[in-house]
C-alpha positions as CSV (number, residue, x, y, z in Angstrom):
1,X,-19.7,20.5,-8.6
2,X,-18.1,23.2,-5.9
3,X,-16.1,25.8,-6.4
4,X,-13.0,23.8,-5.5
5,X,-13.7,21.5,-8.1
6,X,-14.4,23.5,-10.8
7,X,-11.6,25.6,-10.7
8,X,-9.0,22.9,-10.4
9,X,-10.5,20.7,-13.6
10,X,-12.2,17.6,-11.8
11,X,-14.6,18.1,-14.2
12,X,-12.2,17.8,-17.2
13,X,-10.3,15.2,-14.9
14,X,-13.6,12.9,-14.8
15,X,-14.6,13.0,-18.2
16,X,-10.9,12.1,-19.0
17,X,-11.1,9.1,-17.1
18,X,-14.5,7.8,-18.3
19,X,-16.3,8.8,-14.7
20,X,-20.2,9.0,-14.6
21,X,-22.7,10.1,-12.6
22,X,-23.1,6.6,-11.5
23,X,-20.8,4.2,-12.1
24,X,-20.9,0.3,-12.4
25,X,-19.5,-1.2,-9.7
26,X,-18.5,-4.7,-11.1
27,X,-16.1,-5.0,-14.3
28,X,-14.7,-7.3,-16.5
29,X,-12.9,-5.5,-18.4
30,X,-15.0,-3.1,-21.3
31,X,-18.4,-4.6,-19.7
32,X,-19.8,-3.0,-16.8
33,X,-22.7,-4.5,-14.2
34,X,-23.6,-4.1,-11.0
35,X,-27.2,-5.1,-8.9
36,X,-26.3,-4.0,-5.4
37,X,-26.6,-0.3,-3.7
38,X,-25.6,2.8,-4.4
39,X,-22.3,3.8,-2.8
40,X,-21.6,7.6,-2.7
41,X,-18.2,8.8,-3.0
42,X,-18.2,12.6,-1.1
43,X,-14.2,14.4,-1.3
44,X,-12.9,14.9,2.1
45,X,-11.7,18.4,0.5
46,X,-15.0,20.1,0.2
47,X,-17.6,17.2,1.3
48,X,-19.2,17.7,-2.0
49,X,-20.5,14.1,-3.6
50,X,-18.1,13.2,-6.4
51,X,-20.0,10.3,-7.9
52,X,-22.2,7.3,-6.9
53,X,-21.0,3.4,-7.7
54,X,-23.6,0.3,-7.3
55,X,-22.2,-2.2,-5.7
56,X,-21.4,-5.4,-6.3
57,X,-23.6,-8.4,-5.4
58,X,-23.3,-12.2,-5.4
59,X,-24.5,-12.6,-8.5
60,X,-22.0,-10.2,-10.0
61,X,-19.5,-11.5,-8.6
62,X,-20.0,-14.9,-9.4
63,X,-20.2,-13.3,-13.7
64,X,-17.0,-11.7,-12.9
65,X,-15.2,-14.8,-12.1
66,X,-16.4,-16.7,-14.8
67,X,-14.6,-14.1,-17.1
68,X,-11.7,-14.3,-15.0
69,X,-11.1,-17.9,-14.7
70,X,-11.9,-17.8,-18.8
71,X,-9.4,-15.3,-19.4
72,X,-6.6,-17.1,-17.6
73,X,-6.5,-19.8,-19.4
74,X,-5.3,-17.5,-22.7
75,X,-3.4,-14.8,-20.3
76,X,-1.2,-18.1,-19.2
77,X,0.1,-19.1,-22.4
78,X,1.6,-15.8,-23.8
79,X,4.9,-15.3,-23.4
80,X,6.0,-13.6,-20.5
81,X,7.9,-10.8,-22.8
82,X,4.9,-10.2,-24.6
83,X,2.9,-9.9,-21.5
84,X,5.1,-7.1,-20.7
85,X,4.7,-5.5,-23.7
86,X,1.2,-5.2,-23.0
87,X,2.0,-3.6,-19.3
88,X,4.4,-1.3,-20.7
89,X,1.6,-0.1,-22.6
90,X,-0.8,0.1,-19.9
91,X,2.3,2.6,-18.0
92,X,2.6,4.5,-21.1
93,X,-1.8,5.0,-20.7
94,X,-0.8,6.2,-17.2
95,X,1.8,9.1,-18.4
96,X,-1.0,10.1,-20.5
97,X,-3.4,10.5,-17.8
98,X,-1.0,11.2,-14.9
99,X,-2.5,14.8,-14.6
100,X,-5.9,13.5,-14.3
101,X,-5.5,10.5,-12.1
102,X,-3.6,12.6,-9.9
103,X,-6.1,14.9,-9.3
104,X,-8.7,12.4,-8.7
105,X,-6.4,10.6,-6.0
106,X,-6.3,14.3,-4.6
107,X,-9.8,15.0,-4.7
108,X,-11.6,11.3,-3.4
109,X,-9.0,11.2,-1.1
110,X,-7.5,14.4,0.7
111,X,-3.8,14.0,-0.6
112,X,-1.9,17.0,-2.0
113,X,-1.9,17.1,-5.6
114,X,2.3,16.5,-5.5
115,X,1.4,13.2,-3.5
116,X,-1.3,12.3,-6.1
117,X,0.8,13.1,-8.8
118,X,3.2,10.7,-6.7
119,X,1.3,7.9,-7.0
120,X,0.4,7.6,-10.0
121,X,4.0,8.1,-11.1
122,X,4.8,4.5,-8.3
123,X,2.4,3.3,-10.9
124,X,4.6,3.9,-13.9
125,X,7.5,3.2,-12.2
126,X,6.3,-0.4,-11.3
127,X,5.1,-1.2,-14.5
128,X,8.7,-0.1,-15.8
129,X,9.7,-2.4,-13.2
130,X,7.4,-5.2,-14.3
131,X,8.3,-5.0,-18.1
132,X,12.0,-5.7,-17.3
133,X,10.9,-8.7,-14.9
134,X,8.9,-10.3,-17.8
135,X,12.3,-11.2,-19.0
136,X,13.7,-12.1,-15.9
137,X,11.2,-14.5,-14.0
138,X,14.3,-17.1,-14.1
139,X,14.6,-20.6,-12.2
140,X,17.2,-23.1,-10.6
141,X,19.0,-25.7,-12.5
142,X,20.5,-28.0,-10.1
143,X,23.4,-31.2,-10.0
144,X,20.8,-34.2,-9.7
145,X,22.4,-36.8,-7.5
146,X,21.9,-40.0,-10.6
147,X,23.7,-39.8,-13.6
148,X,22.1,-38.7,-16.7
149,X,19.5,-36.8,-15.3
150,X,18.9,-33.2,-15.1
151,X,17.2,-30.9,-11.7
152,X,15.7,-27.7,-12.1
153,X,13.0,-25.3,-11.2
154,X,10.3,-23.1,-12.7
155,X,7.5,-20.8,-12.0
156,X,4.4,-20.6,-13.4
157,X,1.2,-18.7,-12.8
158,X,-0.8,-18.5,-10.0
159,X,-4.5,-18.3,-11.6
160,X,-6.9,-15.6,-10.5
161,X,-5.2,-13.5,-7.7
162,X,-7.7,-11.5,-5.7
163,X,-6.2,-7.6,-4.5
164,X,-7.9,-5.8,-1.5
165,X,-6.7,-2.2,-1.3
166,X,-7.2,0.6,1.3
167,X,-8.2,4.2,0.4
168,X,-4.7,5.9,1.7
169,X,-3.3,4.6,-1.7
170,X,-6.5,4.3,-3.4
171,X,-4.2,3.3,-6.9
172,X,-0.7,2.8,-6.4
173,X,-0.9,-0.4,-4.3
174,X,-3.3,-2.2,-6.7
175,X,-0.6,-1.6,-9.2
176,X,2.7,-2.8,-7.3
177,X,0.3,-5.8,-7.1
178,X,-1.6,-6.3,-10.5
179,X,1.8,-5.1,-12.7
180,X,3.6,-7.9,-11.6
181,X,0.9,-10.7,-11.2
182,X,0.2,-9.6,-14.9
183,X,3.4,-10.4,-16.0
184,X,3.9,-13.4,-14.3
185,X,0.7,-14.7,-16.1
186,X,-2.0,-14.0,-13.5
187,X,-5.2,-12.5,-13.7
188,X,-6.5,-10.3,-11.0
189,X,-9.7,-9.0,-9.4
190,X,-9.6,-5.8,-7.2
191,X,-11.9,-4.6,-4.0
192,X,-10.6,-1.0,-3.7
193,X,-11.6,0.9,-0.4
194,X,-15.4,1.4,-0.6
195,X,-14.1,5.3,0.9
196,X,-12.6,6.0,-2.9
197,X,-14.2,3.4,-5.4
198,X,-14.3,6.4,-8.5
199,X,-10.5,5.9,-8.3
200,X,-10.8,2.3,-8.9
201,X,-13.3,2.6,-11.9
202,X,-10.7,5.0,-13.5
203,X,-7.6,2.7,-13.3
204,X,-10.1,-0.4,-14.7
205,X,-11.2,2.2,-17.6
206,X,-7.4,3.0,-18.5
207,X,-6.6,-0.8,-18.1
208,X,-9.4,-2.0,-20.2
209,X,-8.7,0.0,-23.1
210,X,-5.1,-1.3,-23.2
211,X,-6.3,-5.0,-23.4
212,X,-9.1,-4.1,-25.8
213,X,-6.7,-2.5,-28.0
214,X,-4.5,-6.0,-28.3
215,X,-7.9,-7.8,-28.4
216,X,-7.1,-9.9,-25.7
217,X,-10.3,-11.2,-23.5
218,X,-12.1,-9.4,-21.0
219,X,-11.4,-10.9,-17.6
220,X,-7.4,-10.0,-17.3
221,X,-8.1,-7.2,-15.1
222,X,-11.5,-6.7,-13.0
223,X,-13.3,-4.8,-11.0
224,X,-16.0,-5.3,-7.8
225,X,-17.0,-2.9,-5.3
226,X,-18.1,-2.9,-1.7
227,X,-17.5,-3.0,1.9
228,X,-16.3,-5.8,3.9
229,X,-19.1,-8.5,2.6
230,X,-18.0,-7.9,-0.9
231,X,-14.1,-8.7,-0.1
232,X,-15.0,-11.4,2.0
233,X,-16.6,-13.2,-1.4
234,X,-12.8,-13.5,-2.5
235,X,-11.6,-14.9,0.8
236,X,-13.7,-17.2,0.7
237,X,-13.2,-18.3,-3.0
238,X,-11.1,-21.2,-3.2
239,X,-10.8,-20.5,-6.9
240,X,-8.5,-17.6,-6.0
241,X,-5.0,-19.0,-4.7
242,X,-3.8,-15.9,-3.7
243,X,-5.4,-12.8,-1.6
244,X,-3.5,-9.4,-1.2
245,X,-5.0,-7.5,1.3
246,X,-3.6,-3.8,2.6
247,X,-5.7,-2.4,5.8
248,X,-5.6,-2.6,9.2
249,X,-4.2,-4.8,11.1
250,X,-7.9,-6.3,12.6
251,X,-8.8,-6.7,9.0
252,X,-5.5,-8.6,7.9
253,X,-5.6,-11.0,10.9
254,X,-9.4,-11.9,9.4
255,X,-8.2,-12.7,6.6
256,X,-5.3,-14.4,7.3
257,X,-7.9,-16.4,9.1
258,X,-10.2,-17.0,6.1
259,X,-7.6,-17.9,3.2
260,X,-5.5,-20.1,5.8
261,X,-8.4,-21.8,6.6
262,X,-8.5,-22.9,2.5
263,X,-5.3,-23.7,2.4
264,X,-5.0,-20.2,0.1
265,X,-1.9,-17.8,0.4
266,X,-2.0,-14.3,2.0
267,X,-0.2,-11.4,1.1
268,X,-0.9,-8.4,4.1
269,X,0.3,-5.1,4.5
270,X,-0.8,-3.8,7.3
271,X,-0.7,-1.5,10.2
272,X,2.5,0.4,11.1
273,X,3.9,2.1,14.1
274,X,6.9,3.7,13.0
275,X,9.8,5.1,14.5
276,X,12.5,7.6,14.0
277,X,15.5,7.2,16.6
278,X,17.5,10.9,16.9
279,X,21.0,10.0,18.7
280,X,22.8,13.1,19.7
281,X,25.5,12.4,16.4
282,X,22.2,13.1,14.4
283,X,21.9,16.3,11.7
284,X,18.8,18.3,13.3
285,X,18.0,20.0,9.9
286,X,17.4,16.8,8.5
287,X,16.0,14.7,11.7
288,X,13.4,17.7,11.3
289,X,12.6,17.7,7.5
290,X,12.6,13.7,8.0
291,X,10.2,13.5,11.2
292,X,7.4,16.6,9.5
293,X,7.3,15.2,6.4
294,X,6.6,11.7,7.9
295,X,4.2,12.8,10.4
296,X,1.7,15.2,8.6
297,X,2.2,13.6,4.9
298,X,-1.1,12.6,3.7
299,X,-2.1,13.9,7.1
300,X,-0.5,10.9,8.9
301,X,-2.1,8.4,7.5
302,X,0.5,6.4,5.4
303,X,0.8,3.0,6.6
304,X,4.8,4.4,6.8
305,X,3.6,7.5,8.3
306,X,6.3,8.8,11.6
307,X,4.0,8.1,14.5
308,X,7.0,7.9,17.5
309,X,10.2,10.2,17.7
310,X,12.6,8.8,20.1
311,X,15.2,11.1,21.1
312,X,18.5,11.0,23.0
313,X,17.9,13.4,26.1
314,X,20.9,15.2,25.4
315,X,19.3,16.6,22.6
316,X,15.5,16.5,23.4
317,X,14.6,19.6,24.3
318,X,16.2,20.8,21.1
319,X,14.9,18.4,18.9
320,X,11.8,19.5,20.6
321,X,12.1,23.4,20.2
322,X,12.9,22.5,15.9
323,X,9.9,20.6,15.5
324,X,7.2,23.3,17.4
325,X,8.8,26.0,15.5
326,X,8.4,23.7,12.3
327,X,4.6,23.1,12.7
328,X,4.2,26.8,13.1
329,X,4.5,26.9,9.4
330,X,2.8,24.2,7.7
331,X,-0.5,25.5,5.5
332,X,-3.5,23.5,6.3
333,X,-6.2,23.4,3.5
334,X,-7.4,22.4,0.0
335,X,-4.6,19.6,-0.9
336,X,-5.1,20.7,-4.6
337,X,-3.6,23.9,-3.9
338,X,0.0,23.0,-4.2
339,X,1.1,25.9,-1.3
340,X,-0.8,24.3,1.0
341,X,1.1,21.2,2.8
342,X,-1.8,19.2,4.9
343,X,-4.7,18.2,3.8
344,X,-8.3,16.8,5.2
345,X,-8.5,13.2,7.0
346,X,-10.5,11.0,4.8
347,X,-13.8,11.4,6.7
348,X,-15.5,12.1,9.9
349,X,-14.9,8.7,11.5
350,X,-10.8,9.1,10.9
351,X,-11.5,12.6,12.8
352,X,-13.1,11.2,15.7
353,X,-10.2,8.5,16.4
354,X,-7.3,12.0,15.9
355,X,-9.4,13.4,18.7
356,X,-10.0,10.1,20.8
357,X,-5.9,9.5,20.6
358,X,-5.1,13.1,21.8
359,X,-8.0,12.6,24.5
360,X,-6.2,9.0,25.8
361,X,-2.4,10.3,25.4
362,X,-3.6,13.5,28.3
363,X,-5.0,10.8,30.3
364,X,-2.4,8.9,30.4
365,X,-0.1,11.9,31.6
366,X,1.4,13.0,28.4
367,X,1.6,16.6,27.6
368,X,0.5,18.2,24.2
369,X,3.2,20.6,23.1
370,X,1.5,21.2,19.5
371,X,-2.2,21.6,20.1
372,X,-4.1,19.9,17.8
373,X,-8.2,20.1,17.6
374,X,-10.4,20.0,14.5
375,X,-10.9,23.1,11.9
376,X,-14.2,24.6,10.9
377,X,-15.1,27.9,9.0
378,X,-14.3,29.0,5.2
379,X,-12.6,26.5,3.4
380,X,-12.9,24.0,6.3
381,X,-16.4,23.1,5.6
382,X,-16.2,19.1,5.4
383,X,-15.2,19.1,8.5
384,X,-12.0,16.7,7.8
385,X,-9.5,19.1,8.2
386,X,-7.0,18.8,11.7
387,X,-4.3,20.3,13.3
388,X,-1.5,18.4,13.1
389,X,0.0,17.7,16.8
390,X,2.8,16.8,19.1
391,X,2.2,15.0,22.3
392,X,5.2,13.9,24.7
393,X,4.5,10.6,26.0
394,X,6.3,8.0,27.6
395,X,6.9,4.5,25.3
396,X,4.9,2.5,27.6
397,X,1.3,4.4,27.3
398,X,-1.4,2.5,25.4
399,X,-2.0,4.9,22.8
400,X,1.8,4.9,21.8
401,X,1.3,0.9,21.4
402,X,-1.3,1.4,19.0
403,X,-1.2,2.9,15.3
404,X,-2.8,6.3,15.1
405,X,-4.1,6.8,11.8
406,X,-3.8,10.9,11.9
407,X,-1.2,13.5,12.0
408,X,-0.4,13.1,15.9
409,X,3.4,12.7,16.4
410,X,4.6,11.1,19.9
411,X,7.8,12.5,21.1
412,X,9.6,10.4,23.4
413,X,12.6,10.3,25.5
414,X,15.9,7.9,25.9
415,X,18.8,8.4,27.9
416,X,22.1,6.4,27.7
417,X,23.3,3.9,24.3
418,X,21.5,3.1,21.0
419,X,20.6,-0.4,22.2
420,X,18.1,1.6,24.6
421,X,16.5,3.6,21.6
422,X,16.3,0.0,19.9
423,X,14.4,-1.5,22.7
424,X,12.0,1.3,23.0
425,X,11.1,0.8,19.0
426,X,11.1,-2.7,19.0
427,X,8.8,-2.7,21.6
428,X,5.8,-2.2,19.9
429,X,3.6,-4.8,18.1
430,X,3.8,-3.9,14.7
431,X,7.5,-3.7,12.5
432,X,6.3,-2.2,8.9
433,X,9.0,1.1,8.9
434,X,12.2,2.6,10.9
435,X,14.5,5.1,11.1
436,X,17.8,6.1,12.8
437,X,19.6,9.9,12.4
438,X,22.8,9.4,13.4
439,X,26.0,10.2,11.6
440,X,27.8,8.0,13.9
441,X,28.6,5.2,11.8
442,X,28.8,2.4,14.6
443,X,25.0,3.2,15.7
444,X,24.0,3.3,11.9
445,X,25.2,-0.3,11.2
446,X,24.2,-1.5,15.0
447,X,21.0,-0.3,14.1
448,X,21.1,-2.0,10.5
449,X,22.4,-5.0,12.2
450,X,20.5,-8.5,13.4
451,X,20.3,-7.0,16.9
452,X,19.0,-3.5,15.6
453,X,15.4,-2.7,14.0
454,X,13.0,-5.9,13.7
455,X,10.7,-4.3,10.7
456,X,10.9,-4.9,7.4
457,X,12.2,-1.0,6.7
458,X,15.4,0.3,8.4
459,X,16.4,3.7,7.1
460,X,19.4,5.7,8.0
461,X,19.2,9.6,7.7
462,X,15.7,9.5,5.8
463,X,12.6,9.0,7.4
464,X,10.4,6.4,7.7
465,X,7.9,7.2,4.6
466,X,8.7,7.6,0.8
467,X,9.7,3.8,-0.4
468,X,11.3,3.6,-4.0
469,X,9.3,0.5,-6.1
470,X,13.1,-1.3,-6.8
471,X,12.7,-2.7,-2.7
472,X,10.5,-5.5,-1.6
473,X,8.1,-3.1,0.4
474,X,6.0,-4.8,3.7
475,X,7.1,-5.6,7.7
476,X,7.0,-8.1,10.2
477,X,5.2,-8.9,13.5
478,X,1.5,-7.3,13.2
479,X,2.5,-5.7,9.6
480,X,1.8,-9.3,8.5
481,X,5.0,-10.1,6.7
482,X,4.6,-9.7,3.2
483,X,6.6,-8.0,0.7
484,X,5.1,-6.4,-2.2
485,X,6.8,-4.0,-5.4
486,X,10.6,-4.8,-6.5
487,X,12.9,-6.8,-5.7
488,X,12.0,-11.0,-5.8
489,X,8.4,-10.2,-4.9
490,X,6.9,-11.4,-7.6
491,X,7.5,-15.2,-6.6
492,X,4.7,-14.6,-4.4
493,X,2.3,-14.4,-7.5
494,X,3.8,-18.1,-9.1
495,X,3.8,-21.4,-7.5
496,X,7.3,-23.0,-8.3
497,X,7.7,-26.1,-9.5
498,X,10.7,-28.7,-9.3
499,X,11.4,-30.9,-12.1
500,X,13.5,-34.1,-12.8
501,X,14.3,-35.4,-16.4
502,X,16.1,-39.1,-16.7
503,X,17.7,-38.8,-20.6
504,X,18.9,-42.4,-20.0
505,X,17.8,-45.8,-20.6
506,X,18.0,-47.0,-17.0
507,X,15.4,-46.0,-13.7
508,X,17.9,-45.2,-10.9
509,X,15.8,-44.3,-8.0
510,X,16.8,-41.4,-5.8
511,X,18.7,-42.2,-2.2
512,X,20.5,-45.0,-4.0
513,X,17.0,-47.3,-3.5
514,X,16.6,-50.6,-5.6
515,X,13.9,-51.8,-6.9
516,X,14.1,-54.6,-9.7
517,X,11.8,-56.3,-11.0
């Protein structure tokens, strides 16, 4: 282990969440297996190797779903109160290993420890969440159109429900999905990002011991690993109704592709291009606060992460001035040092696409105003670490179409009314998050209106990042359109059914048909 690592406890963070050497890759719950390679997990903080993880192969996987599809048909029939018990026990598992887990997030990959400690606390927060819903996964009673019969609807489990996360939120975003599916009765099996797969073993230790303590059967929650090949044995899988992917927008449109093409359902989260509009009734203090936070957290690469600023020329140059003078004092370096505020990309690819986008947005005719360029020397050695940057650009250059995945902010100008700023966001492919400052309260609700912001976010004086778990979280357009976390999400986990009971003696047919006989 470095030096980095031994003095902030990932040692003592490892061992408290049952890491090894070499981990097994595959999971069912307390049995472990795995045939394939050896994947190497190496921190983007210090490019020291953290751990290795074998793979998971065909074979495996096929062992894993026996288990699952096993342990759904006993998961199915408890009581949707007591399945909630048994998540309120695995949040209560989290609290005690917040510390831990948050460090690990930090360490695998390149958060600050706050954010870390950020996400694992989404995790206990959802599973709050989830233990009231166990109570709550209500249906429709309905006037049936013949007399002495009664209408209604009900829910009831999906099956096995297959979760694809990305390594920005290596553990948070398995939970907004596996909290609920548990309660509403599913099992689930979970690809994490091959980029931090030690994160995933520790959530499936701490998740395992809560189901072996209520000796319930392996197979509730499990575990493969891999790249792309290893996902695509889910998509594929008609035994698994439901796949929840979070990624890039390439990857979701793949599988969108794959499950559609089995009649499955997709859930996707994916890419954002998000957007904070600055009218000249906004507060600058807080369009600034707002716009740095959202743009270097997790060194840009939240999927809700403030990639455009579109600002009112009144005002530009001003907004401009703030947010120069603002960078000036952001801390770049080890995210486990808490006075520190960015953090290292999560490895050299995600580097060379920072540099690529600054490269495109000069050739395009934009003008960097916050140089950005890549950090080397003491402290820097893994060769992950950037300077965030600031690029005026114009709305219509390529780049600004796209979704950079790094701290690189695009500053751009509007002139005239708020329906201009609207256009100018609304313009881009994807719709996950947006953001107006404004205390004008006619621009705040035009904005919130039908005619306003097409993505699945709108925010009014807060930026675009930093969702609370009680709101359906997801976007439209090339976000893919599913909503994940609070609100009536969890329908998306059951398949509803309608039901019809005659308590008479006759047969009445619906529509007023006869049919005697």
């Amino acid at each position: 282990m470095s030096k980095i690592a031994t003095d902030f406890g990932i040692n003592k963070a490892l061992k408290t969440l049952g890491i090894n050497a070499i981990n097994e890759g595959a999971s069912t719950g307390s049995h472990s297996f795995s045939k394939g390679d050896i994947i190497e997990s190496y921190s983007p903080v210090d490019g020291q190797l953290i751990g290795q993880v074998k793979s998971t192969s065909k074979e495996d996987y096929e062992q894993v779903m026996v288990v699952a599809t096993s342990a759904f048909k006993t998961w199915r029939t408890m009581p949707a109160p007591q399945r909630g018990e048994i998540v309120r026990q695995f949040g209560d598992k989290l609290r005690e290993k917040k510390e831990a887990l948050g460090k690990l997030v930090s360490y695998e990959m390149g958060k600050s420890y706050q954010e870390g400690l950020g996400e694992v606390q989404e995790m206990i927060d959802i599973c709050d969440f989830a233990v009231g819903l166990s109570r709550q996964l209500h249906g429709l009673t309905m006037h049936s159109e013949r007399p002495g019969h009664r209408m209604y609807e009900q829910y009831h489990p999906l099956g096995v429900v297959g979760i694809i996360s990305a390594f920005n939120f290596p553990v948070a975003v398995w939970a907004w999905n596996t909290a609920l599916a548990w309660v509403c009765g599913d099992v689930c099996v979970w690809k994490p990002s091959e980029k931090t797969p030690l994160c995933g073993i520790a959530c499936q230790n701490i998740a395992a011991t809560v189901f072996a303590e209520n000796n319930l059967p392996e197979g509730i929650s499990c575990l493969i690993n891999g790249d792309h090949s290893v996902g695509e044995f889910m998509t594929k899988d008609t035994r698994i109704p439901l796949i929840s992917a979070t990624g890039s927008t390439r990857m979701g449109k793949i599988v969108a592709k794959e499950v559609a093409g089995r009649l499955g359902k997709s859930l996707l989260e994916l890419g954002g291009n998000n957007a904070i509009i600055v009218t000249p009734d906004a507060d600058i203090k807080m369009t600034v606060i707002g716009a740095v936070f959202g743009a270097v957290g997790t060194a840009g690469q939240r999927c809700t992460s403030t990639r455009r600023l579109i600002i009112h020329e009144s005002i530009y140059n001003k907004v401009k001035n703030a947010l120069i003078d603002a960078y000036k004092q952001l801390r770049i370096g080890n995210p486990l040092d808490e006075t520190n505020h960015v953090g290292p990309l999560i490895d050299a690819d995600a580097v060379s696409m920072y540099k690529q986008a600054l490269e495109n947005v000069i050739n395009e005719g934009g003008n960097v105003v916050v140089e950005g360029g890549v950090l080397s020397g003491d402290g820097y050695e893994s060769g992950c670490y950037v300077k965030p940057a600031i690029a005026e650009a114009k709305p219509h250059f390529e780049i600004v179409q796209h979704e950079t995945f790094a701290p690189v902010l695009y500053v751009l100008k509007y002139s005239g009314n708020i329906e201009n700023a609207i256009d100018i966001q609304n313009e881009v492919a994807q719709g996950l998050s947006s953001a107006i400052m404004t205390n004008n309260l006619r621009e705040a609700e035009r904005f919130l209106s039908v005619q306003g912001s097409d993505c699945g976010i709108a925010n009014v004086n807060i930026g675009t990042s930093g969702a609370e778990i009680g709101g359906a979280f997801g976007g439209e357009k090339d976000t893919g359109g599913g909503r994940e976390s609070g609100s009536d999400a969890w329908k998306i986990y059951m398949r509803r059914q309608t039901n019809t009971i005659n308590y008479t003696t006759a047969l009445p047919l619906a529509q007023g048909i006869k049919f005697d006989l």
